[in-house]
N, C-alpha and C positions, 0 to 999 in steps of 0.2 A: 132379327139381324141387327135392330137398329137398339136392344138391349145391349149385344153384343157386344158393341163398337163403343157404349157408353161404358161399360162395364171396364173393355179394355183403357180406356181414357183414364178412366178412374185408376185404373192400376199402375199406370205407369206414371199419373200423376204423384200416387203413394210416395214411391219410388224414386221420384223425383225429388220430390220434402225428403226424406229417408238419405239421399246423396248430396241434398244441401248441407243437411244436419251435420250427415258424417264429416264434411270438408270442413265445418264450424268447428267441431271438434277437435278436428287436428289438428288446423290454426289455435285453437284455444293450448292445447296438450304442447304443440310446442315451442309456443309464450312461455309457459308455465315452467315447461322445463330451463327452458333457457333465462327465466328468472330466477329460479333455484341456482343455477350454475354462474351465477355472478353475484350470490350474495355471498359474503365471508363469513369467519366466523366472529368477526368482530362486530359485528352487525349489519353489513349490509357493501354491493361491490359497485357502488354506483358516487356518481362526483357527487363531493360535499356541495360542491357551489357548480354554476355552468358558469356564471359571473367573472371570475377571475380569469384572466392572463396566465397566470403564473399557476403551475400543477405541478405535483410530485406524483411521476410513474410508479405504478407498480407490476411487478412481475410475480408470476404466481410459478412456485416451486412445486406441484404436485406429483405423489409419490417415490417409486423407484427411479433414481437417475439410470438410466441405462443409453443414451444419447442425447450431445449437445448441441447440433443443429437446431432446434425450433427455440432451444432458452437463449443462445448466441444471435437470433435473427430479431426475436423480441427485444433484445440487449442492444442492439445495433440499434432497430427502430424508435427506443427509447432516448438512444442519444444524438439521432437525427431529427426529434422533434423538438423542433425553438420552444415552443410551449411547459415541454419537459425541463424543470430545473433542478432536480433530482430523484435520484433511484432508489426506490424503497423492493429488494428480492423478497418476495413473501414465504419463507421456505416452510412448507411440511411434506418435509420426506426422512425417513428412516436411512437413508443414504443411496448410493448406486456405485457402479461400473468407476473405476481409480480414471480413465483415460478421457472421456469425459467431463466427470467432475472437473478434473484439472485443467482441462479448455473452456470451460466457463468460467473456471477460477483467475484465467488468464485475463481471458475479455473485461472483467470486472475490477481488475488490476490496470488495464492497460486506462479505461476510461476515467479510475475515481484517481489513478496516479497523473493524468495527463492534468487534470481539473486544481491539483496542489501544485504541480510543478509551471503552470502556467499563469498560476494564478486568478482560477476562477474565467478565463478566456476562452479554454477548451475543457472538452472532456466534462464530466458532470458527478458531483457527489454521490458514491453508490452507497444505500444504509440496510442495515438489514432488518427482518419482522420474523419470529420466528412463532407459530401456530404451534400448533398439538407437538407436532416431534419432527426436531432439528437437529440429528444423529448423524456422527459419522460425514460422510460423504454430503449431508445435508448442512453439517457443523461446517467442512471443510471449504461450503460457500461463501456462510457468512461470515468466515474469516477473513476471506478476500476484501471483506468491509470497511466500511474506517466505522461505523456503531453497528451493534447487536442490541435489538431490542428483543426481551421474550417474557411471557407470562410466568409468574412464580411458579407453574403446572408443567412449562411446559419442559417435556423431556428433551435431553438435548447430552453432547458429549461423546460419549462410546469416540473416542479419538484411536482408531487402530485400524489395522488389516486382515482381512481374513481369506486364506482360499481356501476350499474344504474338496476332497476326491473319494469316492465311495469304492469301495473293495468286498465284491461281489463274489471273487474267487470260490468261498464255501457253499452259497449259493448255485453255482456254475456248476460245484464238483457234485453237491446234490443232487440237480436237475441233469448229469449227465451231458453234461455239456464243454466242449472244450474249445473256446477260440483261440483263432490261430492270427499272429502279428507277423506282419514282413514290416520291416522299417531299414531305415539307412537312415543311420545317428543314432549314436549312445543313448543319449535320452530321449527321442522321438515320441518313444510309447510312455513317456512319466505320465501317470493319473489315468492308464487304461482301469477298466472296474473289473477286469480280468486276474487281476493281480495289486498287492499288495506297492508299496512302494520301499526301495532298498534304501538301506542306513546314509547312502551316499544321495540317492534323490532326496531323501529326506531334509535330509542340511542343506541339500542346495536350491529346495523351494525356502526353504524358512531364511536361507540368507536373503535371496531372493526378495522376500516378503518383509524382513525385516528393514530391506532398505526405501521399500515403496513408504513403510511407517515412515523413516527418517526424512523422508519429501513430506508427507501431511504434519510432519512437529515443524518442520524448517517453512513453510507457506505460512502454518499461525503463527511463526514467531517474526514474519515479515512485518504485520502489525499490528499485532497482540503481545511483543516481548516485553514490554513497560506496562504493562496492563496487568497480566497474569500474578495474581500472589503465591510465590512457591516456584516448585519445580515444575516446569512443565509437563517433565517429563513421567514422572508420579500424576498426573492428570493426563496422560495421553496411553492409558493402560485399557484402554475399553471399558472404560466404566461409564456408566449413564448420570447424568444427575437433572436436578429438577432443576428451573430456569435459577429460581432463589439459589439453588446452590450454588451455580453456576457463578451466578452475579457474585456472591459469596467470594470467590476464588478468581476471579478477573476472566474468567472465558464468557464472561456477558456485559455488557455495560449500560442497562436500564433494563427497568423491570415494568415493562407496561404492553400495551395490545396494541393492534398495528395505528389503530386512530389516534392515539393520547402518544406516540411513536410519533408520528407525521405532522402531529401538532407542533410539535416541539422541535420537529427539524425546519416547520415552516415559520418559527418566531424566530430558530438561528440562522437561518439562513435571511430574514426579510424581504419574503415574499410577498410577491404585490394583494392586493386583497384577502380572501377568505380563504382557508386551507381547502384544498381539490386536490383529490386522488382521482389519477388517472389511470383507469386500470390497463396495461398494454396489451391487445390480443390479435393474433393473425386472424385477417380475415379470410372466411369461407365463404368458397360459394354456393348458393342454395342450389340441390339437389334431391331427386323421392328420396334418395340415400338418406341422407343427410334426415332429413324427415322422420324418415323409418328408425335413425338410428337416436333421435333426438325423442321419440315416441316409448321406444328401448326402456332409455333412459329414466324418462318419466315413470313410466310405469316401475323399475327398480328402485326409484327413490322411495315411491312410496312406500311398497314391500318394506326397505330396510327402514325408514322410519315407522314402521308401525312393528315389525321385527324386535326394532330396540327402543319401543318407549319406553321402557322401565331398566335399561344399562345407563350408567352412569358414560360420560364422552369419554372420559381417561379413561383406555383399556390395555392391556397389555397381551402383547401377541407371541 
C-alpha cells in the first residue's frame, strides 16, 4: 500500500514538472512570437534610443485596407502624444476598399495640414515609408503625405479603380438551375452572377468607376501636383512601377528604407536627441485567447519561414 502511495507521488509529481515545463513554453512561444511581430523589415521594431524626448511614430499599414477604424484611432493616438513629433505611415499593402482608404486619407490630411497652417503649434508632420508594395489604395495614403519614402524594390503605383462581377448564367444553365429575382429598381439586381450585365449597366458602372478614379488623380494632385514629372494622368493608368521608377517620375520623393527615412526627417525637423521610433500600437488585453492565437501565430511563422527559404522576398501574386 505504502509502494502504492509513493508510486502515486511520484506520478503526479511527473506531471507536475510536465505542467511547469509546458506553461514555460508558452510564455517562451509567446515572447517569441510577439518579438517576431515587431521586428520590420528594416531591421528591427523596437526604439532606436529610450533616451530621447523627442520620437517619431510609426504606424504600420498591414495588408488589405478593408476598414479604417483601427488605422484612424492609432492616427489619433499618435497625435495625442506630446512625445510624438512626427508620423512616419509605414505602408505595405497592395491596396483596399475606395471608402476607407479615403477616411484615412482624410485624418492624415486634416493632421499634417493643421501642423503647416499653424505653423508647427498644432497638428503634426505626417511622412510616409513604403515596404515591399505600396499599390493602389496603399499609394492613395502615402499621397496624403507631404514625403514618400520607398525602396528602389519596392513596388508601388497601380493608380486606378477596379470593380469586377462574375456571370455564372452558363454555369446555372448547365447545372439546371434557374434563379429567380424580385427587385423594386431598375438596377437593383446590377452584378447578380445569374446574368450577364446590360449595354446600359455596363456604362453606368464604368461612369461610375470612372469618377471614383477622378477622386484618387484629384487627392495626389492635392500634394503631389508640383512633384509629379509629366501627365499625371498617363501615370494614374494602373501600372505598377518599382520605387526607382517611381522616384523617376515624381510619385516618390526619396529613395531609402524606413531608418535612413526617419533619420533624415529627425535632422530636418531638429529633434532633440538620438533618432527613436515609436512604434504606435493598440493595446490588448491578455487573454487564453489571445495566447492561443499568438501560439497560432508562432507556429505559422515558422512553417512559412522554413516553406520559403529558398524564395527570393520580391514575389509576385
Amino acid at each position: 500500500m505504502a509502494a502504492q502511495k509513493q508510486k502515486s507521488k511520484a506520478v503526479i509529481g511527473l506531471m507536475s514538472l510536465v505542467a511547469v515545463f509546458f506553461v514555460v513554453l508558452v510564455i517562451f512561444s509567446v515572447y517569441t512570437v510577439k518579438v517576431f511581430k515587431n521586428v520590420d523589415g528594416d531591421g528591427g521594431g523596437f526604439n532606436l534610443s529610450s533616451k530621447s524626448s523627442d520620437s517619431i511614430g510609426v504606424i504600420e499599414v498591414n495588408g488589405v485596407i478593408f476598414d479604417s477604424k483601427d488605422l484612424v484611432e492609432l492616427i489619433q493616438k499618435a497625435e495625442e502624444d506630446k512625445s510624438v513629433k512626427a508620423i512616419v505611415m509605414r505602408v505595405n499593402s497592395p491596396g483596399g476598399a475606395v471608402a476607407p482608404t479615403q477616411e484615412v486619407y482624410d485624418e492624415i490630411r486634416r493632421i499634417d495640414d493643421s501642423y503647416t497652417t499653424s505653423k508647427g503649434k498644432e497638428g503634426k508632420p505626417v511622412y510616409a515609408s513604403f515596404s515591399s508594395v505600396a499599390a493602389s489604395g496603399g499609394y492613395y495614403l502615402g499621397a496624403a503625405t507631404r514625403k514618400i519614402c520607398a525602396l528602389p524594390g519596392t513596388i508601388t503605383g497601380s493608380i486606378g479603380v477596379i470593380m469586377q462581377f462574375m456571370d455564372l448564367s452558363k454555369l446555372y444553365e448547365f447545372a439546371r438551375v434557374n434563379p429567380q429575382t424580385i427587385k423594386a429598381g431598375k438596377y437593383k439586381d446590377i452584378g447578380q452572377p445569374s446574368r450577364s450585365l446590360t449595354e446600359e449597366e455596363f456604362k453606368l458602372m464604368t461612369t461610375m468607376t470612372a469618377g471614383v478614379h477622378k477622386q484618387f488623380i484629384r487627392d495626389i494632385e492635392k500634394t503631389r501636383k508640383d512633384k509629379i514629372k509629366g501627365n499625371i494622368i498617363d501615370l494614374a493608368q494602373g501600372q505598377v512601377f518599382s520605387g526607382e521608377d517611381a522616384f523617376n517620375v515624381g510619385l516618390v520623393d526619396e529613395l531609402s528604407g524606413l531608418w535612413a527615412c526617419a533619420r533624415n526627417i529627425h535632422k530636418e525637423l531638429k529633434l532633440k536627441g538620438e533618432m527613436n521610433l515609436n512604434y504606435i500600437k493598440k493595446k490588448k488585453k491578455f487573454s487564453f485567447l489571445d495566447m492561443v492565437g499568438d501560439l497560432e501565430e508562432a507556429s505559422t511563422y515558422v512553417r512559412e519561414m522554413v516553406k520559403n527559404s529558398n524564395t527570393p522576398l520580391m514575389m509576385y501574386k
